[in-house]
Phi, psi and omega in degrees: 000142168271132164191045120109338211312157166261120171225058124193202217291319186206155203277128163281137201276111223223148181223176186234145144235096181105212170094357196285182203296354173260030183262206192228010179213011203268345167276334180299315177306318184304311192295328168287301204276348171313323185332299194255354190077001146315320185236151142201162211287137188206352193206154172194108178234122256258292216194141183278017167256089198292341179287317210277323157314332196266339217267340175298276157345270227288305174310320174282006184089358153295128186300121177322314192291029181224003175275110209266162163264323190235174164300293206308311180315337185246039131260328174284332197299313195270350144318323205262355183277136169282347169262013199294187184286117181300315203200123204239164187245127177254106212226044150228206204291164193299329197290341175261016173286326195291324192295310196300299191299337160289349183276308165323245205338309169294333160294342190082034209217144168277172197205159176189109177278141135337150141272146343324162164282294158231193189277334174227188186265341211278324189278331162329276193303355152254029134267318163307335182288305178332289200287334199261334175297302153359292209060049191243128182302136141254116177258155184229125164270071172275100222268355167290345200288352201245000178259160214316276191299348167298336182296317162323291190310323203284312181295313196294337151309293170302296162309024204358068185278356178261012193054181173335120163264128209264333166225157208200097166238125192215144198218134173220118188229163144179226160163039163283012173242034176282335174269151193267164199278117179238350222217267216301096165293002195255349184281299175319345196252327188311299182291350096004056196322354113007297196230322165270346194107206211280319208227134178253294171305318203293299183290317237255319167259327191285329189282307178359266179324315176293332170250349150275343154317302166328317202291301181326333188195080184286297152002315209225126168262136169267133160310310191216170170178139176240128150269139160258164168177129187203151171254089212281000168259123178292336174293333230231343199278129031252008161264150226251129138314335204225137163190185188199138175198129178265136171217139177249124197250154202311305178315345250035010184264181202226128163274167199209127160233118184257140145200126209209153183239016192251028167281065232292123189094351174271142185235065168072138163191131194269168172210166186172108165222134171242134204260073183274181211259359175221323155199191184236131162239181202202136156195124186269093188334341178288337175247029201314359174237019163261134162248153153278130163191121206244140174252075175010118172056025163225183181300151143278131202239159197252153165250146174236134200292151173074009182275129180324293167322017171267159162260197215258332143353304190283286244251348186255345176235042133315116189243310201268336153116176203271338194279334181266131166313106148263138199227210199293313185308325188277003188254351175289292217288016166275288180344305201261323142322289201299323186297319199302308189298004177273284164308312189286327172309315198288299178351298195280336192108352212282074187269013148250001141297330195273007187255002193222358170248142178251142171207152159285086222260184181314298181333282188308332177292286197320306185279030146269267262254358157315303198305302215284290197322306172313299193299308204290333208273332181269000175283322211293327199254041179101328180100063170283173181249144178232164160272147180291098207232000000 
């Protein structure tokens, strides 16, 4: 179980790029990285209103000179420092991720990006070549990843309390986009091939469901895979509100991903059932601390988080204990434990922890913007079945 304890040498000295008070995820990075006494917060640029980023900044207990107007000013500023920043975290819209984040790297500073990660596979691999040259850490804050129970599932697959798995259905919906974009700047950049890229739900919700499936079912690759996709706002075309994508996977089994932002009156919900040859499990974010897990010809039964009966997978990135909720903040402040202990390994040399440990990394990034590149090329052909490349 996690409480709070530090394991690793020292807290790193950590910054932000974007995250300021009008964005939508920058409490959220705060709330992960904070937690645990891992980080701490110390340099920043904020907001591209460089008075209203400082003025921001200064609240949260940032020294105004360390509050920046730009990514290049906090990278110069916290170079010339001997205390300068270890990691900087990047939380803004996706088209500024490659730039930002290779200028961090080449400065020598670790970094942990927004998802999508970039716009292609081709610049993944050259932040990975980057990064690995570096010896420098990319962490991706897919932040769902962190609570107890997907780790429940993960074990429970692995040790093959479900048999084969035969089937894969996952849903991240909601319809807080059923209307059209009059207003919402955070909507409007989304929606922009420009600015968001290729894809708008498919990146923006959809890789969510993709790298936790990943975490849940390391074993199993996709083959084949059909997109569907439309935009049920006309404004929003050529990019999608909507899809739907069927996938066939080296085992054979067969997957199913709904993700939508019309879904009107849902007010967001994850969903993830994995389907074997023996049983089945079911786990919702609405519900996080309940797994469902139905056995063939027996009862069904709910599983709780934090329970002795559980494994010990589940039961070791635990926080609030079985009487207690755990909820998003707490799978974030996992996210960002597992990255820091990542940056402190690199730090130290120590490349046989980093060889056994999960975080979500470079890797894991690159194979989102793999997935979403693949999804566009079978929307783009009709809603074709392609092969997965």
């Amino acid at each position: 179980m996690i409480n709070g304890e530090r394991t690793t040498s020292r807290p790193l000295r950590w910054g932000m790029v974007g995250g300021g008070r009008t964005g939508q995820v920058g409490y959220k990075h705060r709330t992960g990285a904070l937690r645990d006494g891992t980080y701490q917060l110390v340099a920043g640029a904020f907001d591209l209103d460089a008075e209203r980023g400082r003025d921001f900044g200064t609240n949260l207990g940032v020294a105004e000179d360390r509050c920046y107007a730009t990514y290049q000013d906090l990278i110069a500023g916290e170079t010339a420092r001997e205390d300068g920043v270890d990691v900087v975290s990047v939380a803004t819209p996706n088209f500024t991720h490659f730039e930002i984040t290779k200028a961090l790297l080449n400065a020598g500073i670790h970094v942990i990006c927004e998802k999508p990660l970039f716009f292609t596979v081709a610049e993944c691999e050259e932040v990975a070549a980057l990064a690995a040259e570096k010896g420098l850490i990319v962490g991706v804050t897919y932040g769902f990843t962190g609570h107890p129970l997907v780790h429940q599932m993960a074990a429970m697959v692995a040790k093959g309390m479900l048999g084969d798995i035969r089937i894969v259905d996952m849903q991240y919906t909601h319809g807080f986009n059923a209307g059209d974009d009059d207003s919402a700047d955070a909507v409007k950049w989304r929606t922009n091939p420009a600015t968001a890229g290729s894809t708008f739900v498919l990146g923006d919700i959809g890789t969510h469901l993709y790298y936790l499936s990943e975490v849940v079912l390391p074993h199993m690759k996709i083959e084949k895979l059909l997109c569907d996709r439309k935009a049920f706002i006309p404004s929003r075309a050529p990019l999608e509100d909507h899809a739907t994508v069927l996938m066939h996977y080296d085992n054979g089994a067969r997957g199913r991903l709904w993700v939508s932002s019309v879904n009107a009156g849902n007010m967001g919900s994850q969903r993830y059932r994995f389907v074997g040859s023996k049983a089945s499990i079911e786990w919702s974010d609405s519900h996080p601390d309940q797994l469902i897990y139905e056995v063939q010809g027996e009862p069904n039964r709910i599983l709780h988080h934090g329970m002795p009966y559980l494994e010990q997978e589940s039961l070791a990135v635990d926080r609030m204990g079985a009487l207690h909720t755990e909820g998003l903040g707490d799978s974030w402040a996992n996210i960002y434990l597992w990255i820091a202990q990542a940056i402190d390994a690199k730090n130290r040399g120590d490349e046989a922890f980093l060889s056994t440990h999960h975080y979500p990394g470079i890797t894991a990034g690159t194979e989102g913007v793999r997935w979403l590149e693949n999804c566009v090329r079978s929307a783009d052909a009709g809603a074709a079945w392609i092969d997965f490349e």
